[in-house]
N, C-alpha and C positions, 0 to 999 in steps of 0.2 A: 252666581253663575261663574266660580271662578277654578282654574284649574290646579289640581293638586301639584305637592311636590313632583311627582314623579309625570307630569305633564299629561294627564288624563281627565275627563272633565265629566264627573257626575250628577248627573240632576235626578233628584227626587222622581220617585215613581219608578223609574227605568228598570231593565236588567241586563241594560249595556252599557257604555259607557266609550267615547270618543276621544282619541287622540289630539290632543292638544299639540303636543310640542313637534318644532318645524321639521323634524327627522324621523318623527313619529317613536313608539315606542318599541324599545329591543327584544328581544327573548331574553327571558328571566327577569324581568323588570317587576318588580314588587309594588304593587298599587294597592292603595289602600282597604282596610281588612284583610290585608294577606295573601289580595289574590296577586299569585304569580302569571306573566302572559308566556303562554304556550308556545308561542311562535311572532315574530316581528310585527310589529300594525303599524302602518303607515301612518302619517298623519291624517286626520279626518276618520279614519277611519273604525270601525266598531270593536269590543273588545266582551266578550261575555263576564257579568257580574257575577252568575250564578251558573250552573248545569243545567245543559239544558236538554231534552229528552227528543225525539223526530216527534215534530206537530206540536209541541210547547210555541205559545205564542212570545215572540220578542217583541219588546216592548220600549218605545224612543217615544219624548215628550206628554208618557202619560199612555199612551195610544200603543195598538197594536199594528205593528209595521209589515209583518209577515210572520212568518212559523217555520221552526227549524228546520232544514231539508235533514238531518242527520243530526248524530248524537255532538256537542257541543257542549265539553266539559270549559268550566270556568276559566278563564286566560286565554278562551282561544278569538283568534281573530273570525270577524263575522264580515265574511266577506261576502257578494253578490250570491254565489255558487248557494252561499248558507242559508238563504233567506226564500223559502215558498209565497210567492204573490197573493194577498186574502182576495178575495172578491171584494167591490168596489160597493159601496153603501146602496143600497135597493131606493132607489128615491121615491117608486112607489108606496113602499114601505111608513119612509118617512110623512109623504104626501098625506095618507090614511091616518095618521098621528092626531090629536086631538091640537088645537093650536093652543101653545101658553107664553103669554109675555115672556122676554128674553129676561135672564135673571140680572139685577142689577145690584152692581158694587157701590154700595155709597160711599165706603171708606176710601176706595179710587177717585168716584167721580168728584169728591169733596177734596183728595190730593191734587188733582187738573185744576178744580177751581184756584186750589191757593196758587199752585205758578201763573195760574192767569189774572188772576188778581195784584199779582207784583209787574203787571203789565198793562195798566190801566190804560183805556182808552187804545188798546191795540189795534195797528194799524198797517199799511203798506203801503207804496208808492205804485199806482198804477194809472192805465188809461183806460179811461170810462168810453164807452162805445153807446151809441143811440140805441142799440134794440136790449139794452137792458145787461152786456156781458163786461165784463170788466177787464182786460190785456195787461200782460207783463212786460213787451214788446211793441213797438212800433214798427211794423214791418210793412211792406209792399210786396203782396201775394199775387206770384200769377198761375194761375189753374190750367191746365189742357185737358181736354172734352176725351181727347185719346192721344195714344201715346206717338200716335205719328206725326205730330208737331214736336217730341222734347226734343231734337236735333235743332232747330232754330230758335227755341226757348232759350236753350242753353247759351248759346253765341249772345242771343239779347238778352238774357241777364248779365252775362260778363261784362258785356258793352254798357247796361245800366250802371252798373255798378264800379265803374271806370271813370265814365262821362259825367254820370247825373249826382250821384249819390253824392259827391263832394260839397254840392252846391246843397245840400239838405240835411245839413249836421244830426238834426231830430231826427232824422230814418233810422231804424238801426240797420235797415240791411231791407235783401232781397232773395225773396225763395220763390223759386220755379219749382211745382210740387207735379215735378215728371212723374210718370206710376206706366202699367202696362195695360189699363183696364182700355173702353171705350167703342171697338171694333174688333168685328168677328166673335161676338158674344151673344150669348141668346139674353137678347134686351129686355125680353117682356118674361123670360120665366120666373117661375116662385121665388128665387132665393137673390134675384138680379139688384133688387131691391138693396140689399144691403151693399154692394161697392156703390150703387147709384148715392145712397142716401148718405154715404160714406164721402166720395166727391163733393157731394152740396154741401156739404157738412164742414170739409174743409175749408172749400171756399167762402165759407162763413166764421173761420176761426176768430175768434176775439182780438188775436195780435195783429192781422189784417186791418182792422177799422172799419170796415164795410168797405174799404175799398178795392177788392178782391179785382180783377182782370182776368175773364174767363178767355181764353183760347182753343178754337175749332179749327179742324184743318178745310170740314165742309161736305164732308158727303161718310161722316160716321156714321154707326148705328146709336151712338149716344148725342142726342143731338146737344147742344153745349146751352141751352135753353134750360134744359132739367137741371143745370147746378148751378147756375149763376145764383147769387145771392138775393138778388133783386127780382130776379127773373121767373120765380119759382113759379110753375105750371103753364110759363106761356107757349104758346105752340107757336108752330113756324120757327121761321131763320131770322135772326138780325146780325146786324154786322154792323164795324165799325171801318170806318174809311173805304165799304166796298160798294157803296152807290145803290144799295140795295132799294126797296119799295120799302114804305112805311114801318119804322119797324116798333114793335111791342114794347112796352116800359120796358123798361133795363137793358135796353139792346146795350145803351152806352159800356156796357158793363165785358162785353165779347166782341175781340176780335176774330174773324175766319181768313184763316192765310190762302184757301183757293181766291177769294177776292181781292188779294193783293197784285202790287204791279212785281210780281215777279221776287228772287229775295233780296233783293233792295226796297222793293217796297214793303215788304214784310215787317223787317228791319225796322225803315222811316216809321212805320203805324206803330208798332208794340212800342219804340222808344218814345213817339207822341202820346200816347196813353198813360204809359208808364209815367212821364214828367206833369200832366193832368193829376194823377194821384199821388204823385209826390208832395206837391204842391200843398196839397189839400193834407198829406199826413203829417206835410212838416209844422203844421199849426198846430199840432196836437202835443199838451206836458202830460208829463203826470199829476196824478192829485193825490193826496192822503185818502185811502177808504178803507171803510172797515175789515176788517179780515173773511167777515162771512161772506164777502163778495169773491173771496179766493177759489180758484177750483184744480185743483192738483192729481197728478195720474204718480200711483208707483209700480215695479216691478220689477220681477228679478231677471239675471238672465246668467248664462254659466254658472250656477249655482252649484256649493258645493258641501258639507255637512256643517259648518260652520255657521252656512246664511242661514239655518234656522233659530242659531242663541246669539247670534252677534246684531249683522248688519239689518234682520227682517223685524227681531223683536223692536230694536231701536227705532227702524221706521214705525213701526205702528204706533209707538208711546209718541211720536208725532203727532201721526195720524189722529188719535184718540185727543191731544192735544187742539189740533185743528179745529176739528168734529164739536169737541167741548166748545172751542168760539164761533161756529158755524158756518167753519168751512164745507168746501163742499172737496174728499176725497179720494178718486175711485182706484181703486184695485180690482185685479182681469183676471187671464190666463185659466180657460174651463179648466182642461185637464191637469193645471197644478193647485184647482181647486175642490178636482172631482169626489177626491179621498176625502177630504175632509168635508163633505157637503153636511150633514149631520149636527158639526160644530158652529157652523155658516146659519142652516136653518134654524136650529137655537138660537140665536142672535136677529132674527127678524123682526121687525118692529113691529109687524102685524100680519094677518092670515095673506094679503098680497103681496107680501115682499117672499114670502116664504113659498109662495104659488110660484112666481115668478123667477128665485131661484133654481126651484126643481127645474120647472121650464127650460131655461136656460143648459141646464145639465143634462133633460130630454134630449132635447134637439140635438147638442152636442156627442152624444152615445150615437145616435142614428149617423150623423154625418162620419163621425170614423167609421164604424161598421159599413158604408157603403161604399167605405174603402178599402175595405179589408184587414182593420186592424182596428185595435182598442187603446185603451189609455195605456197600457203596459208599453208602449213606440214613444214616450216623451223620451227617456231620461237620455242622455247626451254618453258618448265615452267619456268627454268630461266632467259631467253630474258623477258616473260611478267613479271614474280615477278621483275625484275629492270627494268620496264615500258614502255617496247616497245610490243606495242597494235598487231602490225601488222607485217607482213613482210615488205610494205610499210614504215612505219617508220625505221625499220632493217636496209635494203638496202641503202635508202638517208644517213641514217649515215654512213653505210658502205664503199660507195665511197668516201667519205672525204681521207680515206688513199690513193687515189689515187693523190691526190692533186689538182690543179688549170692547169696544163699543157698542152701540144697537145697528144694523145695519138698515138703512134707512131706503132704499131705493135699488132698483135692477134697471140697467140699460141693457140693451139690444145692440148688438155692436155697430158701429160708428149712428148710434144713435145720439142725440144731442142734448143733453141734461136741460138746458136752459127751456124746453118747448115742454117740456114733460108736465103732465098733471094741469093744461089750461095757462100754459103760460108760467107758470110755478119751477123754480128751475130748485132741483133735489141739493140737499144738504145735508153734512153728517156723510158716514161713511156709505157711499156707495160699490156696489160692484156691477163694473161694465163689462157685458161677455165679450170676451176676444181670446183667440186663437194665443197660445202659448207662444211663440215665433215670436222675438225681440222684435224684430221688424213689424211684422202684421201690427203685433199689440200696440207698438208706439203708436204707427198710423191710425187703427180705431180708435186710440185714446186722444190725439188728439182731434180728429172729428167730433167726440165726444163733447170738448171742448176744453181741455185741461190746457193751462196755462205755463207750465212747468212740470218737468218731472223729478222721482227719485228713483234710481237706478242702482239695486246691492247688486253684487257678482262675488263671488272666490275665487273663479278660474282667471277671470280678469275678459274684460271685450273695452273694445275703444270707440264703444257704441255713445252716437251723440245724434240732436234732431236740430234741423234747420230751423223749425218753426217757434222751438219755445226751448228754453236753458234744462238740459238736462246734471244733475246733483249726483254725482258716481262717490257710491259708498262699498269698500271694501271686507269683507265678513274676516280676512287674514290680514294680519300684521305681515306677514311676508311679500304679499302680494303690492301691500300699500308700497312699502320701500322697495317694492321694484320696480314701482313703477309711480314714483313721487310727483310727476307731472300729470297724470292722468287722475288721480284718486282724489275726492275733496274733503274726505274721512273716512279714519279705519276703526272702522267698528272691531276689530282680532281688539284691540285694548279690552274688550268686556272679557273674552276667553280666557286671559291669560292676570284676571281682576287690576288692571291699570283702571279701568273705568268701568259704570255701570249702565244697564241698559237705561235707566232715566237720565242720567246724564250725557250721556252720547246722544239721547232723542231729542232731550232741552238743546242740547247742540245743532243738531238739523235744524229745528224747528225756527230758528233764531234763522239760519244757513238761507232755510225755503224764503223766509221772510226779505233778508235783505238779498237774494237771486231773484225775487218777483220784482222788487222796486230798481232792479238794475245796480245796489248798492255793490252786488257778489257776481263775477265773474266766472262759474263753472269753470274746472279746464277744458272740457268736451269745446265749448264755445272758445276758449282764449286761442286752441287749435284750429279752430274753423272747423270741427268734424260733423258732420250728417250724413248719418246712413241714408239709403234710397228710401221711398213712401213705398209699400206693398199693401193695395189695398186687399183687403178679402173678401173674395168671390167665390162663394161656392156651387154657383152655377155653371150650366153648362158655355163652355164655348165649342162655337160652331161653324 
């Protein structure tokens, strides 16, 4: 995958062919077999290999991306304008298909084993949790039931984290996971379920310890009871420090600031709570465990024609990596996976994962159409200014982060891996549906329960998460040295053949390992950056 002299980069199958070099290519620039370019290409951007006729299919990683709006002799730049959107894969279609094992590479799966074999007894440094999850972090979580408490949330964690946290070296820190859900929400409709289960889910994260701190203001429509960790189905009110009657296991677990003495006393409780769980987190090391107890979320976001041969392929030969020692590794984002559902349902490990995909891609169709729009609404001005025409184009690169593997399991979004299947928590590659939106997708993924994440871009974002160490990998060598503090590798080395996509993924791979055991300091984290928690709700509010 490396790019020619004259800075164009062609891979097998295509009848395009993409801009490598950082100024893109000139008019008259002679690329290889002869073809001269008709007019200037940006970098990123597409370049016809052949002639191409209105409604000839164009063709990026093998796949048909769309079809020519007009006549498009050889040289010429393929720009958005040039490209007719195909319709999107019938999953009915697919659905009706006969089911056949995904086909398998031994001569791969036999390459994974030898570098894991040069890694005997692979391992990680983490913290073992009682209900079976394993953390990469030692944090102290505290939750709000709704969002009209993160105004005093926020004060008491600054003040925790001031006062207390010093005296608890162990702690790594403290997240107040403010959101907007909670009140003025139709609580009990069909789809409510998923920010609810998304909430609980959080305040269950494995970096937490169990020792999550639910906060209610006290007269929500979410009563703060439905997500407490402990607490799961108990009815009624409890409260901490509010003199309440009897109250239900895991009251201990929720404070309600109307039962405070005012916000002083708000204050005095959440920091008495807070130094109770401190207490109890700072006893906690890590231990050596095996890798399959790892569970890890990736994803793109400003993506740009690059992330689909640099930074997305490198993530997967991770991922496949992972998967091989039995990790558990989910990849999301429906509508950057909807084009390519076809490739995704070939790789299902059996007639329910491939149900279950479709599924996922159903629902998905119906919720944008009820909005008046389809998947052709993802791509960004900045997806097309770095050259991706389409959502079709988007997506085939997208799933590259998923790697070459069986895809073993489907979550529902902020649905929680570990509970899945009787207690059996999924491993090997999964895909967790979640909304495309950096934001949404981080928050369901870790609901989910992912432990750390990996994050390509090309346009560049200085997107990081409170709860767990995010790994920012860059698809341009241009982008990385502009921004040498934020990026933790640049994948643009594959483009331009300084490196290859397996050795840029042995790279991560080693990165993810020592960022789980706290050996790797992300720079997202060395900044202190975390975007907001946006849970997704696509019920009505009311």
């Amino acid at each position: 995958m490396n790019g020619n002299e004259t800075g164009a980069f062609t891979p097998k199958l295509d009848n395009v062919a993409i801009a490598v070099a950082e100024g893109g290519i000139a008019l008259g620039t002679r690329l290889e077999g002869g073809i001269v370019t008709l007019e200037s290409v940006p970098q990123g951007h597409k370049v016809a290999l052949v002639d191409l006729k209105p409604g000839d299919a164009i063709l990026r990683y093998g796949q048909v991306i769309g079809y020519a709006a007009r006549l498009l002799p050889r040289g010429s730049w393929i720009e958005e304008s040039a490209v007719v959107l195909p319709k999107a894969p019938d999953v009915d279609e697919i659905d009706a298909l006969p089911f056949s094992p995904p086909a398998r590479d031994l001569a791969f799966e036999a390459s994974l084993d030898r570098e894991l074999a040069g890694l005997s007894g692979i391992r990680f440094e983490g913290y073992r949790n009682p209900d079976g999850s394993v953390g990469s972090r030692n944090m102290l979580g505290i939750v709000p039931s709704v969002q009209c408490v993160a105004g005093v949330l926020n004060i008491a964690a600054a003040k925790i984290e001031k006062e207390l946290l010093p005296k608890y070296p162990h702690v790594d820190g403290v997240a107040a996971l403010n959101h907007g859900y909670g009140c003025g929400v139709a609580i009990d409709a069909p789809n409510a379920e998923i920010p609810i289960r998304t909430l609980r889910n959080l305040a269950r994260h494995p970096n937490f310890g169990g020792e999550a701190l639910i906060v209610g203001l006290g007269c929500e429509k979410l009563a703060p009871e439905r997500i407490a960790p402990s607490c799961a189905g108990c009815q009624g009110r409890a409260a901490v420090g509010g003199g309440a009657a009897a109250a239900p296991a895991g009251a201990s677990d929720i404070v309600i600031l109307q039962e405070q003495a005012g916000f002083a006393g708000m204050i005095a409780t959440l920091m008495a709570e807070a130094e109770k769980r401190l207490e109890r987190l700072e006893a906690r090391r890590r231990e050596a465990i095996p890798l399959s107890e790892l569970v890890i979320g990736v994803q793109c976001g400003g993506s740009d024609a690059f992330s689909g041969v640099t930074a997305n392929p490198a993530i997967g030969y991770a991922a496949d990596l992972l998967a091989r020692a039995g990790a558990t590794v989910m990849f999301s984002e429906v509508t950057e996976v909807r084009d390519g559902i076809h490739l995704l349902a070939a790789r299902a490990a059996d007639p329910e994962v491939r149900r279950r995909l479709l599924e996922e891609m159903r629902w998905y169709d119906v919720y944008l159409a009820n909005g008046g729009v389809d998947r052709s609404a993802n791509p960004t001005p900045g997806n097309k200014k770095g050259g991706l025409a389409n959502i079709v184009e988007k997506a085939l690169g997208s799933i590259a982060k998923s790697g070459r593997g069986v895809i073993e399991g489907v979550l529902s979004p902020g649905e929680r891996s570990y509970e899945h299947g009787e207690g059996r928590r999924m491993k090997g590659i999964v895909f967790a549906a979640t909304p495309a939106s950096d934001f949404v997708c981080g928050t369901e993924q870790l609901a989910s329960g992912i432990v750390l994440q990996v994050f390509s871009t090309g346009r560049g974002t200085p997107y990081g998460l409170a709860m767990a160490p995010v790994i920012k990998i860059a698809s341009r060598s241009a982008i990385a040295k502009s921004w040498p503090d934020l990026f933790d590798l640049d994948a643009g080395k594959i483009a331009t053949g300084d490196s290859t996509i397996e050795e840029l993924g042995k790279e991560l791979f080693a990165m993810i390992l020592d960022a789980a055991s706290g050996r790797y300091e992300p720079w997202a984290d060395r900044h202190g950056i975390a975007n907001d928690l946006v849970v997704f709700n696509p019920a009505p509010i009311t």
